[in-house]
C-alpha positions in Angstrom: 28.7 -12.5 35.1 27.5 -14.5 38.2 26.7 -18.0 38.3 23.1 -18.5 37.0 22.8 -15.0 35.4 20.7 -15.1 32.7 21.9 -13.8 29.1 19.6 -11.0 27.7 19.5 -9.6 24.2 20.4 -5.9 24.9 19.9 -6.6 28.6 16.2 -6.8 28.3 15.0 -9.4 25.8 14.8 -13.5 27.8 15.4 -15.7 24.7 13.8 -18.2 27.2 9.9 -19.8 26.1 10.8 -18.4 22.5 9.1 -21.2 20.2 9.4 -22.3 16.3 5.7 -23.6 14.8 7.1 -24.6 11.9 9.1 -27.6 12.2 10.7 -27.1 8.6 12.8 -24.0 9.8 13.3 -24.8 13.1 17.0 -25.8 12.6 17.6 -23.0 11.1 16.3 -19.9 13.0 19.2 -19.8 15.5 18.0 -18.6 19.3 21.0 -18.7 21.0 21.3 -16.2 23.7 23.6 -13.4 22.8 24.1 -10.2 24.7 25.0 -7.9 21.4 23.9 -10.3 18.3 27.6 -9.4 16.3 29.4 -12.4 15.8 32.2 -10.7 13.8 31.1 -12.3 10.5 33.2 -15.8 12.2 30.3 -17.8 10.4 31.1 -16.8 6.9 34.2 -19.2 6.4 32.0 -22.6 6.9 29.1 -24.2 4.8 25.6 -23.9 6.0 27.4 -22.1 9.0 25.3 -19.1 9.0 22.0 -21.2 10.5 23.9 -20.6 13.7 24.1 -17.5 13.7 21.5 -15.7 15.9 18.0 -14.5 14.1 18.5 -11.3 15.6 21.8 -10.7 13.7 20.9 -11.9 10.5 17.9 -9.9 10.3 20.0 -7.3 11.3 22.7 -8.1 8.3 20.0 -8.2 6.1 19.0 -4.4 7.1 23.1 -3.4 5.5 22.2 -3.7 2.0 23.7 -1.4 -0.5 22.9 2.3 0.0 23.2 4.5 2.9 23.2 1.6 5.3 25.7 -0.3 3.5 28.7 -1.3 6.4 26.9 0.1 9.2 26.5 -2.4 11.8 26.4 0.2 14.5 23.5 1.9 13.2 21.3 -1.2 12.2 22.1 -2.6 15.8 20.3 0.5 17.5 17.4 0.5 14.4 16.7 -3.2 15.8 17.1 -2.3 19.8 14.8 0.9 19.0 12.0 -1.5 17.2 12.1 -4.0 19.4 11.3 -1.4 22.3 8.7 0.0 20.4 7.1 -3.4 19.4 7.3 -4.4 23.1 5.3 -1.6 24.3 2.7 -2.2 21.4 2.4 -5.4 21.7 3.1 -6.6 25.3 4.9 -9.3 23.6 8.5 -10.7 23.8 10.2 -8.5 20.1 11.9 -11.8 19.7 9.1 -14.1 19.6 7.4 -11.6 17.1 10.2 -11.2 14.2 10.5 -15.4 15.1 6.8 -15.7 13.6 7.1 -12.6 11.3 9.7 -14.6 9.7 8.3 -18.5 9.8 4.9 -16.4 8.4 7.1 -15.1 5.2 9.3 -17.9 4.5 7.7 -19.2 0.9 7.3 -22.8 1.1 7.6 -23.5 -3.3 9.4 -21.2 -5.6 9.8 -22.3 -9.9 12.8 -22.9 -11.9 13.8 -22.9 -15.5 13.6 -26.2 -17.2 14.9 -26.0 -20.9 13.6 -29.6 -22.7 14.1 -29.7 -26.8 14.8 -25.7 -27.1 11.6 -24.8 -25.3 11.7 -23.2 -21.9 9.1 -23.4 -19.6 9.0 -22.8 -15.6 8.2 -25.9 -12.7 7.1 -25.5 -9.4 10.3 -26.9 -6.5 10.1 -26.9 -2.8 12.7 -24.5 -1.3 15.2 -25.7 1.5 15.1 -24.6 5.1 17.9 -22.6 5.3 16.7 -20.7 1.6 13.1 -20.2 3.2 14.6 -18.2 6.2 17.2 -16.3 4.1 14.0 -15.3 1.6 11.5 -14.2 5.1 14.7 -12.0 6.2 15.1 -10.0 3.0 10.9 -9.9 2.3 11.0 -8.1 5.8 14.0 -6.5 5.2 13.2 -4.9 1.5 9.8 -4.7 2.8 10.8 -2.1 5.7 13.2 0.1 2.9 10.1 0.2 0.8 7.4 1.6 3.5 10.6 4.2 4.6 11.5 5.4 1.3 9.6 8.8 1.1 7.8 8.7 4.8 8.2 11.0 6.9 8.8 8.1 9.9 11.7 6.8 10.9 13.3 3.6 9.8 12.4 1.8 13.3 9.0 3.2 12.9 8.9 1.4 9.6 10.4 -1.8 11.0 8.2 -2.3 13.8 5.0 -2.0 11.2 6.7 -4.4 8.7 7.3 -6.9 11.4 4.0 -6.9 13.8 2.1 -6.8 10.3 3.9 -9.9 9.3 3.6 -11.6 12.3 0.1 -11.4 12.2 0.3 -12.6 8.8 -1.3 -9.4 7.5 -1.9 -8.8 3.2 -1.6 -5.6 3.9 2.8 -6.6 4.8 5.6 -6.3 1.6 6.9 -9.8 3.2 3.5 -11.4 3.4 2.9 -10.5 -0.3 6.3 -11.6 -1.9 5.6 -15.0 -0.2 1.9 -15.3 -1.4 3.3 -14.3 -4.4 5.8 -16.6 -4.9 4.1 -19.0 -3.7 0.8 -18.6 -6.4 3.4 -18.6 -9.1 4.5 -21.8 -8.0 1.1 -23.5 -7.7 0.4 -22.2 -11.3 3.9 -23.7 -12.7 2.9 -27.0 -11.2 
């Protein structure tokens, strides 16, 4: 690499002018420049460790749940590559900037909990920490994307790029959108 070369994810993507709007998760949505975003899993053996890892990365670990993509880091790094090209040529937009506001647009500010008080159980609305909000906006997008795939005839990538462009424009219409709505109403009502 020469002196003053810039690093690019997959060669293309500047992680340069990327911004985080909310200053709750801004910590925690890591956008350090990374070539290939595999870190070998070298976070997993430290608390809270995993906020450095890149954005890209985690949404791509989220992607390997259990089924057919279970393990297969390979194949979820080209899904990503293959979305991002096709959300760049949609939306003339940097891909990173767009799953970076997908994701602060689905992260559920309130969530409820369980409160047992003299044998009677009722729920009560609690804020949710950083680092929880981002791993919640990850899965929403990523369950959200195995939900518009299952039976289509399009492609996972396809199904990707919908999930996140939708959520980035903070569309109903998006699985992640409505999971944080969601959440988020149940909270207010538990208040």
């Amino acid at each position: 690499m020469s002196k003053g070369q810039e690093i690019k994810l997959f060669g293309k993507w500047s992680f340069d002018g990327i911004e985080v709007v909310d200053l709750g998760i801004k910590r925690y949505i890591s956008l350090q420049p990374v070539y290939i975003p595999h870190s070998m899993g070298r976070h997993e053996h430290g608390k809270f460790r995993k906020a450095k890892v890149n954005i890209v990365e985690r949404l791509i670990n989220n992607l390997m749940r259990p089924g057919s993509s279970a393990g297969k880091k390979a194949r979820a790094v080209n899904l990503v590559k293959n979305a991002f090209e096709i959300i760049h040529l949609r939306t003339e937009q940097n891909p990173i900037q767009i799953l970076v506001r997908a994701t602060e647009n689905t992260a559920p500010c309130e969530d409820t909990t369980r409160i047992s008080y003299g044998g009677i159980a009722y729920h009560m609305a609690v804020d949710i920490s950083p680092q929880r909000r981002v791993d919640l906006a990850l899965r929403f997008l990523s369950e959200g994307t195995r939900k518009i795939a299952f039976g289509n005839p399009r492609s996972l990538d396809e199904c990707l790029v919908e999930e996140l462009i939708l959520a980035a424009n903070k569309d109903v219409k998006s699985y992640a959108v409505q999971k944080c709505n969601e959440m988020e109403r149940v909270a207010r009502s538990s208040r």
